[in-house]
N, C-alpha and C positions, 0 to 999 in steps of 0.2 A: 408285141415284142417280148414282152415281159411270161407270156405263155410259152411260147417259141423258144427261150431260155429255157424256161424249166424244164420243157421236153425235151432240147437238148442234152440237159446236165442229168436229169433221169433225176429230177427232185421237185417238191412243192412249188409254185408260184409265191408261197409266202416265204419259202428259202431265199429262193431268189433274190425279190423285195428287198427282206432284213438283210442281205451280204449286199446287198448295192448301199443302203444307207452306212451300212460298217463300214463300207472302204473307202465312203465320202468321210465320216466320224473319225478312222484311222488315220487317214491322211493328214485331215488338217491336225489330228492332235502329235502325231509322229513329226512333225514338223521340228516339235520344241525339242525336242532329246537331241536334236543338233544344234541348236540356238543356245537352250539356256545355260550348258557347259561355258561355250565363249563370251555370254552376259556377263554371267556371274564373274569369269575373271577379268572380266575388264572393270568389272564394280569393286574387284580387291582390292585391296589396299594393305601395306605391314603391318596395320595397327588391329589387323581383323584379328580373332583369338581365336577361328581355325586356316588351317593349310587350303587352298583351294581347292583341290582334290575329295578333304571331307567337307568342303560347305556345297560341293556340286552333289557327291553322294547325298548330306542332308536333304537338298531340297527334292529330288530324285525318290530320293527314300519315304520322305513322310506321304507323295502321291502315295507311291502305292503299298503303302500302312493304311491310309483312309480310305483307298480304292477293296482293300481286301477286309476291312474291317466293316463296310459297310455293307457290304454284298448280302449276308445273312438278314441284316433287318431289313434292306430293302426285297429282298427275295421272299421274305415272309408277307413283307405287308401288302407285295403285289398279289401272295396267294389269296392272302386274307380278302383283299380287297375285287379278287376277278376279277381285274383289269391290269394288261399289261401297257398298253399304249403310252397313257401319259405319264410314266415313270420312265420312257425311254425317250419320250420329247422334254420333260424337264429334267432332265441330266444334261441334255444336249445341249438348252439353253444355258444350263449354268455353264458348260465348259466353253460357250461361245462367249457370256460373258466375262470370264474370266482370263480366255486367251485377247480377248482386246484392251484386258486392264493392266497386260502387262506393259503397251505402250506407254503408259501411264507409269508403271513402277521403275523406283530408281535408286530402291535400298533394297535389302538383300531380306527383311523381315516383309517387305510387302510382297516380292517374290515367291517365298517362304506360303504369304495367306494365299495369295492367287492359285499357287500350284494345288494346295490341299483342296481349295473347292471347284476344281478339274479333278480330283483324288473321288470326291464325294460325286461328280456328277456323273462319271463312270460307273462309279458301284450303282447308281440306279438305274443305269442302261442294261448292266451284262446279262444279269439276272433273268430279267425281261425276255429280252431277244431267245434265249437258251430255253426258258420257258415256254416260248411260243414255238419254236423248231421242234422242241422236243414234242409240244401235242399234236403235230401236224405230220410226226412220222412214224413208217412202224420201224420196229426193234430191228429188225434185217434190212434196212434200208437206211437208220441212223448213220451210221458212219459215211456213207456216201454223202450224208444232205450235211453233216457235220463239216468234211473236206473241203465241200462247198463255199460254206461262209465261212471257214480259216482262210483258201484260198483268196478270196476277195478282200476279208479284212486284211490278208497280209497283204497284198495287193496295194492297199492304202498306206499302209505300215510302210512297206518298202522304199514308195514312191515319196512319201514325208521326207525324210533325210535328204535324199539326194538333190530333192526341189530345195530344200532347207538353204544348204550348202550354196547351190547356186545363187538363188534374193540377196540371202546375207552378204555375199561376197559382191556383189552388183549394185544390189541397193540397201543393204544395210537391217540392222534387228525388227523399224517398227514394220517395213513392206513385209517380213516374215510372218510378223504375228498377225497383219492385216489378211495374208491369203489363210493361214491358219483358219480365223473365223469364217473364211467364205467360203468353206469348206465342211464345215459344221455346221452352216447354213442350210448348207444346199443339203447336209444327211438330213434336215430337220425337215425341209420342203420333199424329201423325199419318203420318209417315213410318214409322213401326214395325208400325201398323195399316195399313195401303193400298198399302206399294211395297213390289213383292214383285222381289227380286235378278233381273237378265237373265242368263238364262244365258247361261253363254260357250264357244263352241267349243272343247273340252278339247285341239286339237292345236295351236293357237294358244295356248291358254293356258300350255302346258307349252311352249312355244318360248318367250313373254316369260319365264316364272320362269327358265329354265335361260340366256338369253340378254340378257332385258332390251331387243331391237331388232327387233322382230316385222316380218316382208319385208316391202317396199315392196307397194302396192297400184298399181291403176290411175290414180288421183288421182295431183296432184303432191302432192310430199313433202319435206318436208326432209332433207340428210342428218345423221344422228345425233341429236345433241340439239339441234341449229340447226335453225329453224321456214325454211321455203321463203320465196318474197319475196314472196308473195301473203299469208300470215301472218306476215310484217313491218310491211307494209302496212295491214293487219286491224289489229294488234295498236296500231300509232300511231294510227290515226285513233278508237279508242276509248280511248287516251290523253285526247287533244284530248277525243271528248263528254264523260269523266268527270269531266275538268278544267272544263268548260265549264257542269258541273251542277253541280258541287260549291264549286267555289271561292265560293260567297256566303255559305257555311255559316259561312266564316271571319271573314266582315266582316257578321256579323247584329248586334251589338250599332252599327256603324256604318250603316249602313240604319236600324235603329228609331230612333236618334238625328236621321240626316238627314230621315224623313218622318212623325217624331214619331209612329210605332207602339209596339203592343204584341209581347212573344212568341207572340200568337196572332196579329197580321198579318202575320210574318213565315214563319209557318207555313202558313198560308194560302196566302202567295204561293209557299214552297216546294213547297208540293205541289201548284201548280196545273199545272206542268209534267205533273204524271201522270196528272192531269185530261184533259189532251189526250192525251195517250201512249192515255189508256184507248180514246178514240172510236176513234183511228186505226192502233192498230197492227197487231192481229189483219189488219183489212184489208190495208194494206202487207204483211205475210206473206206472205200468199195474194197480193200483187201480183209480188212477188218469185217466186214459185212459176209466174208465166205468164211474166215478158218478161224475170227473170233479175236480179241481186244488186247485180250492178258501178253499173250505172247511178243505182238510187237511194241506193246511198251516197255516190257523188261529189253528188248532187245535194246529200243532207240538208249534206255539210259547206260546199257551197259556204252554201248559204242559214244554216246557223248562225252564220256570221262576225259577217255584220253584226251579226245578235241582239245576239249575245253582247258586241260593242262601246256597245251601246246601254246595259247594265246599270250602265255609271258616268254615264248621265245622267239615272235616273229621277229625278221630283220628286215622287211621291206613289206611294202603296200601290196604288192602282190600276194605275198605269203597271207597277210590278212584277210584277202579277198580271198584266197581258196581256201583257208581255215571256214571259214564264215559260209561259203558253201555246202562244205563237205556236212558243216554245224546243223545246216536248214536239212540236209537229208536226213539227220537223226534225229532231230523235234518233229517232224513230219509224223515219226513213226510213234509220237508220244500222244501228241496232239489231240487232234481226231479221236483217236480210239479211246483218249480216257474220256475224250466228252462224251463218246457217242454211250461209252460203257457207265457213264455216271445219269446219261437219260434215259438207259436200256431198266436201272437198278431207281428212279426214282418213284416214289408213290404219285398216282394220280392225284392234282389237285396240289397237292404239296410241290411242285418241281421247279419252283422258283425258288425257295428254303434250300430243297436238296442240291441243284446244281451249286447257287452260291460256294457250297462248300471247296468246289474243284476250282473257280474260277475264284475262290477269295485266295487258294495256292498261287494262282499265278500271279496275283495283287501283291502277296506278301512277297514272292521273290522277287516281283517288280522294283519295291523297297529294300530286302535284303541284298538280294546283287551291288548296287552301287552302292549300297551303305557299308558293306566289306570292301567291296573294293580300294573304295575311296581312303576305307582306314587302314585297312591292311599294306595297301600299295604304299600309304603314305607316313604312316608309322612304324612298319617292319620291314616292307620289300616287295618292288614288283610283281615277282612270280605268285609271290605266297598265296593270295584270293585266288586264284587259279587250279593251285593243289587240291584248296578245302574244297571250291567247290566242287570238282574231278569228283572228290574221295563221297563226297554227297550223291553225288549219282550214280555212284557205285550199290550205298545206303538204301537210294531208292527202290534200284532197281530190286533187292532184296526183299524189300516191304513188300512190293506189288506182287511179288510169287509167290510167299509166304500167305499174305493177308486178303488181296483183294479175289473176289469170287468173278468167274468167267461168267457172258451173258449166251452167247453165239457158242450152239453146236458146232465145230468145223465140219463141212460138207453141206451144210445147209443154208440157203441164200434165199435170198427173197426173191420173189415170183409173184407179188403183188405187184396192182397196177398205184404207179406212182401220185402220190396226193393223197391216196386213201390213208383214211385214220381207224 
């Protein structure tokens, strides 16, 4: 089956694989971004010394500060170490861990610990996974195998929230957190069953363990542990989408209030974003794979702007849901192509280090998004987080034309047979 896939999707059997474990992974962890908003304010109290708004952003926030902040060392030491496997089962474990301790938590600091070592259990997964995709494909065929496991993890992503909504409302916080774990269970029995370690060139290998800085490739590179300007680039303008997806997470108990919803309409309208991610992205992959990377990601960001300034003036659950839509068509176009354009540009041997850097952007916006949100919405004014972030992705999109370097000839597509390395 698992063949049978790949030759469908026109990508690796180890694509494959790693996107089924991610969208068991995404699931059960998407769960909480609907849950822990309404924990947290039923644990308020007047005597708390912040607003609810910024203790949901806080907690929200420091995940993905630890998620983005550990990416680079776990991404190096997977290099160093040729081995990616068991840095993406022991992430997995700790966030299984951690999701069943929230049953357990009933203050707003044990909350606080639990979330950050789900924060840290990711940063050792992403690296990994992107690591292994990227040595399993070639450079005209990336973006197709990239679209691939967006699509699936978003797939997880989606369906989180909207299962969220329904438990909680049925049977209450801890039956949420219990599927949560059984769901990162089942990506750990899947990942240990189906991904089988890529081997690694043993004279590269023994250059990073004894050296730690494996020689520059043909690709541009950075020097040392500084990512090049084209993965600076990368790395801020998935900033911006992460911010630009995330930040309403923090202001849901504000939405259900202003269009008189429940946690299951706000779920809905969260995951309708992945709803359109699903139609469109795989395609955008394989578009990136013909006319080339740069182009459609300055696109998606210009066109995200507005979206995203629109989101402080919805007046009903509908208008949510089709913002949130229109949102997933233009992360679609971001997506993909910066991954696929940051494995096209990474050094062999090194590509757990290099990727971190794109994927520690979308950890930091994971934290920046609700950490504005929550303050801005809650100290200055609904709309205002809305603006900045608009006016951000305008920024990006600038960066990425200016700075980062094209991989893909347009006209030129891949005509390799699929799987080959």
């Amino acid at each position: 089956m698992l063949k049978r896939t790949a030759r469908l999707l026109e990508t690796p059997p180890e694509v494959v694989a790693l996107s089924f474990a991610r969208m068991a992974d995404a699931l059960g962890n998407s769960l909480l971004i609907i849950v822990l908003p309404l924990y947290i304010a039923q644990l308020h109290s007047p005597d708390d010394f912040l607003p609810t708004e910024a203790m949901v952003g806080l907690v929200i926030s420091l995940y993905g500060f630890l998620f983005a902040l550990g990416q680079p060392v776990a991404g190096a030491a997977s290099d160093r170490a040729g081995r990616r496997k068991p840095f993406i089962l022991g992430g997995l474990v700790l966030m299984t861990l951690a999701t069943l301790g929230f049953m357990l938590a009933h203050g707003y600091v044990w909350i606080i610990v639990l979330r950050c070592l789900q924060g840290i259990g990711v940063a050792l997964i992403i690296p990994s996974v992107l690591a292994i995709i990227t040595g399993v494909t070639k450079k005209r065929t990336r973006g197709n195998a990239m679209g691939v496991y967006s699509t699936f993890r978003m797939i997880g992503f989606a369906s989180g929230p909207l299962l969220a909504g329904l438990i909680q409302v049925h049977f209450g916080f801890n039956a949420t957190f219990l599927v949560g774990a059984v769901f990162l269970i089942a990506a750990m029995v899947l990942v240990q069953v189906t991904v089988e370690e890529v081997p690694s060139d043993e004279e590269r290998a023994e250059e990073i363990r004894q050296t730690g800085n494996p020689a520059e490739s043909e690709t541009e590179a950075g020097t040392g542990f500084l990512p090049s300007t084209t993965m600076l680039a990368l790395m801020f303008s998935t900033v911006v989408l992460a911010s630009s997806l995330s930040m309403i997470s923090a202001l849901e108990n504000e939405f259900n209030a202003r269009l008189s919803q429940t946690a299951i309409g706000f779920g809905i309208a969260f995951s309708a974003l992945t709803v359109a991610r699903l139609v469109v992205q795989i395609p955008i992959g394989r578009l990136s794979d013909r006319i080339g990377r740069k182009g459609l990601i300055v696109g998606g960001m210009i066109v995200l702007a507005p979206l995203t300034v629109l989101f402080g003036y919805v007046t009903s659950t509908s208008q949510l849901i089709g913002l949130r839509l229109l949102q997933g068509v233009a992360t679609a176009g971001i997506a993909a192509p910066a991954f696929a354009l940051a494995g096209d540009l990474a050094r062999k041997g090194g590509e757990g280090r290099e990727m971190s850097f794109v994927t520690m952007g979308f950890g930091l916006g994971l934290g920046i998004g609700p950490l504005l949100a929550g303050g801005l919405a809650g100290y200055v004014g609904f709309e205002v987080p809305f603006y900045v972030v608009g006016g951000l992705s305008l920024l990006a999109a600038g960066l990425v034309w200016l700075w980062a370097e094209e991989s893909i000839t347009p006209g030129e597509w891949a005509v390799d047979e699929v799987g080959s390395t």
